[in-house]
C-alpha positions in Angstrom: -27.5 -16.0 -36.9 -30.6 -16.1 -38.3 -30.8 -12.0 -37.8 -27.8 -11.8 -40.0 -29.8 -13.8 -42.6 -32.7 -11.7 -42.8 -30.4 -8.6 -43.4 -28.5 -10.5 -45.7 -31.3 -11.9 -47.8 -33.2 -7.9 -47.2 -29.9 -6.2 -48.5 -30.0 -8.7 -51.6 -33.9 -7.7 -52.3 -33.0 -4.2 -51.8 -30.1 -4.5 -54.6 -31.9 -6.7 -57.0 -35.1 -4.1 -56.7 -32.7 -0.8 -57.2 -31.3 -2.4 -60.2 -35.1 -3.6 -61.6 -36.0 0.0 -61.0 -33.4 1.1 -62.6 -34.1 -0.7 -65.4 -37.8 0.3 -65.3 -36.8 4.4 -65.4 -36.7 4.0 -68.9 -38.8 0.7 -70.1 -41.4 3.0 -70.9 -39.8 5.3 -72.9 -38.2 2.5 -75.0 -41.6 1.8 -77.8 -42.6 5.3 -77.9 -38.8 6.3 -78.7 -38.4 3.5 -81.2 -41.1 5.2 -83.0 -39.7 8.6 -82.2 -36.6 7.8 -83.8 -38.2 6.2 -86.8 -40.6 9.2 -87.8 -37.9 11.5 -87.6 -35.5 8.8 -90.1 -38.4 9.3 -92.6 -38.8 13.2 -91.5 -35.0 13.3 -92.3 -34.8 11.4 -95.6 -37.4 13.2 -97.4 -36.1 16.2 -95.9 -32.9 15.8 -97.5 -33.9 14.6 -101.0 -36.5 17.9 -101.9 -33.3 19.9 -100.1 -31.2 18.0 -102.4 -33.3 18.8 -105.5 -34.1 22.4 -105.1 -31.0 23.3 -107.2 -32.0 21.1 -109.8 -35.3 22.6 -110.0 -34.5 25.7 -110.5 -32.1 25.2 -113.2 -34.9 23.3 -114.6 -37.4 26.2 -114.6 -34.9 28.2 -116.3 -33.5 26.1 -118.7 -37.5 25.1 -119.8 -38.1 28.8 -119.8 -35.3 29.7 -122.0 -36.2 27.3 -124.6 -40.0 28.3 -125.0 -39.1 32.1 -124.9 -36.3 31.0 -127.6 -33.6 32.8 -125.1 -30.2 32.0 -125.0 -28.8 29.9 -122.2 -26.6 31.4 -119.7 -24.4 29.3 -117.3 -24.2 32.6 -115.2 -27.8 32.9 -115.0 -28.0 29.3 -114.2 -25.6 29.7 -110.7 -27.7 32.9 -110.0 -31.2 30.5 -110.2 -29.9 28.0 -107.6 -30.7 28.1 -104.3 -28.0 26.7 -102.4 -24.0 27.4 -102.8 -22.6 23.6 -102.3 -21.1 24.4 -98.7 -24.5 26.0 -97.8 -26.0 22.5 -99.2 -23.5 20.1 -96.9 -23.8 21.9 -93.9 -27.9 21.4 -94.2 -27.4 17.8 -95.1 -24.7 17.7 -91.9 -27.7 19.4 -89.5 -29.9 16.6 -90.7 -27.8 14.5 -89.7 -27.7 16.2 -86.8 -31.4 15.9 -85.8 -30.9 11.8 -86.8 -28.2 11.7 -84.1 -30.6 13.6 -81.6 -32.9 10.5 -82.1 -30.5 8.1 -82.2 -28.9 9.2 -78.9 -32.2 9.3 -77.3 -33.0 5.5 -78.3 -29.4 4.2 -77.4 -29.8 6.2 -73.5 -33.3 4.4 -73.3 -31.6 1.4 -74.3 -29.3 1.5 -71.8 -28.8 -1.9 -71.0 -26.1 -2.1 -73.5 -23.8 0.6 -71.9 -20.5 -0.3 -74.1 -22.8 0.4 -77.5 -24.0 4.1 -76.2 -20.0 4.9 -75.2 -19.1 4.0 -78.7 -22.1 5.2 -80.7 -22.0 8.2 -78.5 -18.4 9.3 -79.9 -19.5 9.1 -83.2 -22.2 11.4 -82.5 -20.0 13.8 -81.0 -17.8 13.8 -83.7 -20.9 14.4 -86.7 -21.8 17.3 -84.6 -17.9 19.2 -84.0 -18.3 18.6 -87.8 -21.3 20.5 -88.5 -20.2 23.4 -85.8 -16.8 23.4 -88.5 -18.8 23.5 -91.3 -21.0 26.7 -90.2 -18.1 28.5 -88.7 -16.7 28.2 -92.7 -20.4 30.0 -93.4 -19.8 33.6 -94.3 -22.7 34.5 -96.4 -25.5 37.3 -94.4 -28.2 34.9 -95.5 -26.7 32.0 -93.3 -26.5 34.0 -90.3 -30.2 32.7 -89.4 -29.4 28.9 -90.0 -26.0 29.5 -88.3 -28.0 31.0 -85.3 -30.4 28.0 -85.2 -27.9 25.2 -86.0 -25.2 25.8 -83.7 -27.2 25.2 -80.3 -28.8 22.5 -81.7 -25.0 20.7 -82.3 -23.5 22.3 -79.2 -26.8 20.4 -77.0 -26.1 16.9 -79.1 -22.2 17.0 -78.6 -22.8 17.5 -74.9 -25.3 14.7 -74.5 -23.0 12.2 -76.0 -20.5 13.7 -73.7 -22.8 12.5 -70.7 -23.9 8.9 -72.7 -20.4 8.3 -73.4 -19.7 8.8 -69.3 -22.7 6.4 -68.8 -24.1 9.2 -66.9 -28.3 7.4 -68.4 -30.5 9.8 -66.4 -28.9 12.7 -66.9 -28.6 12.2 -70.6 -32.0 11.5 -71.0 -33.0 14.4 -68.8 -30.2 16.8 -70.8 -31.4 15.4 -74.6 -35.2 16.9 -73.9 -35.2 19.1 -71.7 -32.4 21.0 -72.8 -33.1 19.9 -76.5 -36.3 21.4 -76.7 -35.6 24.4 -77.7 -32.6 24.3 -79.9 -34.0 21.5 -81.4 -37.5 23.0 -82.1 -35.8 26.2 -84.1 -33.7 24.1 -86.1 -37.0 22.2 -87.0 -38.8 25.4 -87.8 -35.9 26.7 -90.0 -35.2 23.2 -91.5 -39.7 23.3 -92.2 -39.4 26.8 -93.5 -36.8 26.1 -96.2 -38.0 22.7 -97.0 -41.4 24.2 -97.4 -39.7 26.9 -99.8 -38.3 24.0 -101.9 -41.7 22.7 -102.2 -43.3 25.5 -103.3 -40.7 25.6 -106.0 -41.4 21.9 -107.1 -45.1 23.0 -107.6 -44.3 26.0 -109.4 -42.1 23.7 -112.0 -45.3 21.7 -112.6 -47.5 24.8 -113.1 -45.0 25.9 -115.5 -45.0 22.5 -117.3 -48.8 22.6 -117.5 -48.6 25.9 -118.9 -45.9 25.3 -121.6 -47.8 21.9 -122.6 -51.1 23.9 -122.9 -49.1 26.4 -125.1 -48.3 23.8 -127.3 -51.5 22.0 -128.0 -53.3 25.2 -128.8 -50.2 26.1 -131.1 -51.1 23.3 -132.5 -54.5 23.4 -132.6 -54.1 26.4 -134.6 -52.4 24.5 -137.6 -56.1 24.2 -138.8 -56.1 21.4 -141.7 -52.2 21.0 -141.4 -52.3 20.1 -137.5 -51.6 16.4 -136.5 -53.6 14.4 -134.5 -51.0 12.6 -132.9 -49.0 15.7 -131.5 -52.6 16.9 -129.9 -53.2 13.1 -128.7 -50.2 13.5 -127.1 -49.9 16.6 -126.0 -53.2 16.3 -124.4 -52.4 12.7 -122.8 -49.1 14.9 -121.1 -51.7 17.7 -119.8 -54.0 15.0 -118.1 -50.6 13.2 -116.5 -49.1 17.0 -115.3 -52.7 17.4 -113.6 -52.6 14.7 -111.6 -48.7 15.1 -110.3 -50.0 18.7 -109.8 -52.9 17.2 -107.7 -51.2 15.2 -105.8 -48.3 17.3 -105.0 -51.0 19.0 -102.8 -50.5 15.9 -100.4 -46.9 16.6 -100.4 -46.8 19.5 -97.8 -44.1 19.3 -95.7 -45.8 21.2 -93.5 -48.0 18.1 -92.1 -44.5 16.6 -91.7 -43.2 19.1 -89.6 -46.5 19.7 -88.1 -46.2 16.2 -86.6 -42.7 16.6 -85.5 -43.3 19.9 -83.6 -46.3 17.7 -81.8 -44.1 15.0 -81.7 -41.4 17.3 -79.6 -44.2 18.5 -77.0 -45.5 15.1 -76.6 -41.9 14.0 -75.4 -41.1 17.2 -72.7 -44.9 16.4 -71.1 -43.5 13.2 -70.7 -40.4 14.2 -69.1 -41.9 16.3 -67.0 -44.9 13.9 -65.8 -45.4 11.9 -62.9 -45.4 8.9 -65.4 -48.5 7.7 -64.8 -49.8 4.6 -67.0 -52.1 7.6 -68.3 -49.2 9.7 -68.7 -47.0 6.5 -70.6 -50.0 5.6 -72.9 -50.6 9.2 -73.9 -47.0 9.1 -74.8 -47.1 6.0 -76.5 -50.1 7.2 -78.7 -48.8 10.7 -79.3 -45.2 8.7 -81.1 -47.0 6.1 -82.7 -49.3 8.7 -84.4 -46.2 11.3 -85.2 -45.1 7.7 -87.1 -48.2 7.5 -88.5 -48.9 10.7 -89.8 -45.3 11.2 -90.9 -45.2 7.9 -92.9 -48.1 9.0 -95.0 -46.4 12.5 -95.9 -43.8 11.1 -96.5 -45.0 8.7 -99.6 -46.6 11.4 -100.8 -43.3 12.9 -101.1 -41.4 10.6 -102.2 -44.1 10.4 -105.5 -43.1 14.4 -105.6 -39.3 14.1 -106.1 -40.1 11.6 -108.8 -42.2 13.9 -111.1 
């Protein structure tokens, strides 16, 4: 009898510690991926918005261009400036919200003590990313062979991820999301970086060319001699000093920090994977996603001042 209730009560301790470790496979991701997932949100955002607005700028540099040169106007010309067709534009903003889901997924598996959430969250996931693989299929262009190339791995790896978090299969959706997702997910970070980086260096090129057309005009002015008015060089002058310091501090803009720290952020999270998770190991981890936060939250004002000038 009392043999019977030592294996009894050893077989309940053996059950209650394979569930607790259980439990524990993923406790220490769960900070470090809250962060994760947050960095890459504001990585996303202001991803999207200078994306957004690269069109506008360069109809904008034309347009201003046009009417110092005293050139006509031409809506052709205008369509030839932009940068983006429209389905070009919504399949970017689809594989941004691509790399969200990545995140997302990777929070709900380390979450997994709500296993009816990830199953639904999970199909939704799945679904955004069959959308995107529509959407680039519909790409015809030469020029979106590269982004087609880079984009379609990264959606095929999410969709089969949710596949396994929607199975409730935890541990091998964690293992699948990085260590399968490092690599599609790091060229679609370095092509997403390049173009953003492009619309950037566009932006600042619209406030060179505002400084120079303001400069024009105050020493047009200035030229007037006896018949020039004070007011127009007051404020002409008062619009120089304001386009000086957006062009300063559009130097703080870079997205290249931001992807910088997300390309860290990435090789922080397969060492992890692959480490003996050590408390070493889980406070390097920890330090390496709360400084991607960091580092991408102070970009990311910075940026967020750009789209506004």
């Amino acid at each position: 009898m009392r043999q019977k209730r030592r294996t009894y009560r050893f077989t309940l301790l053996f059950l209650v510690l394979a569930v607790a470790l259980a439990g524990c496979a993923t406790v220490s991701w769960k900070v470090p991926i809250g962060n994760y997932k947050e960095a890459n949100t504001f990585v996303i955002e202001n991803t999207r918005t200078i994306i957004k607005q690269a069109n506008q700028v360069e109809r904008a540099i034309y347009i201003d261009k046009q009417v110092h040169d005293h050139s006509r106007i031409d809506l052709e010309d205008i369509q030839h400036a932009e940068v983006f067709f429209q389905d070009q534009l919504a399949a970017r903003m689809k594989a941004l919200d691509t790399m969200d889901a990545y995140g997302t997924l990777l929070l709900e598996i380390v979450n997994s003590d709500v296993p009816k959430s990830i199953a639904e969250n999970s199909g939704i996931v799945s679904q955004d990313a069959s959308n995107l693989l529509g959407m680039m299929a519909a790409l015809r262009d030469k020029e979106d062979a590269a982004f087609k190339s880079v984009a379609d791995p990264a959606a095929k790896l999410v969709s089969q991820v949710a596949g396994l978090a929607m199975d409730r299969k935890i541990r091998e959706a964690l293992d699948k999301a990085v260590e399968a997702g490092y690599e599609p997910m790091n060229r679609l970070i370095t092509l997403l970086g390049d173009e953003t980086y492009g619309a950037y260096k566009r932006k600042r090129n619209q406030l060179l060319q505002e400084q120079r057309y303001l400069l024009k005009d105050y020493n047009l002015e200035l030229k007037k001699g006896t018949s020039l008015k004070e007011d127009a060089l007051k404020k002409y002058a008062e619009q120089i000093k304001t386009e000086l310091n957006n062009w300063e501090e559009s130097a703080e803009a870079n997205p290249n920090l931001m992807f910088g720290a997300m390309t860290k952020a990435q090789v922080a999270l397969l060492a992890y994977t692959r480490s003996d998770k050590t408390p070493k190991d889980a406070d390097d981890f920890s330090y390496a996603m709360s400084d991607y936060l960091a580092r991408v939250k102070q970009v990311g004002v910075s940026m967020k001042n750009l789209s506004q000038f």
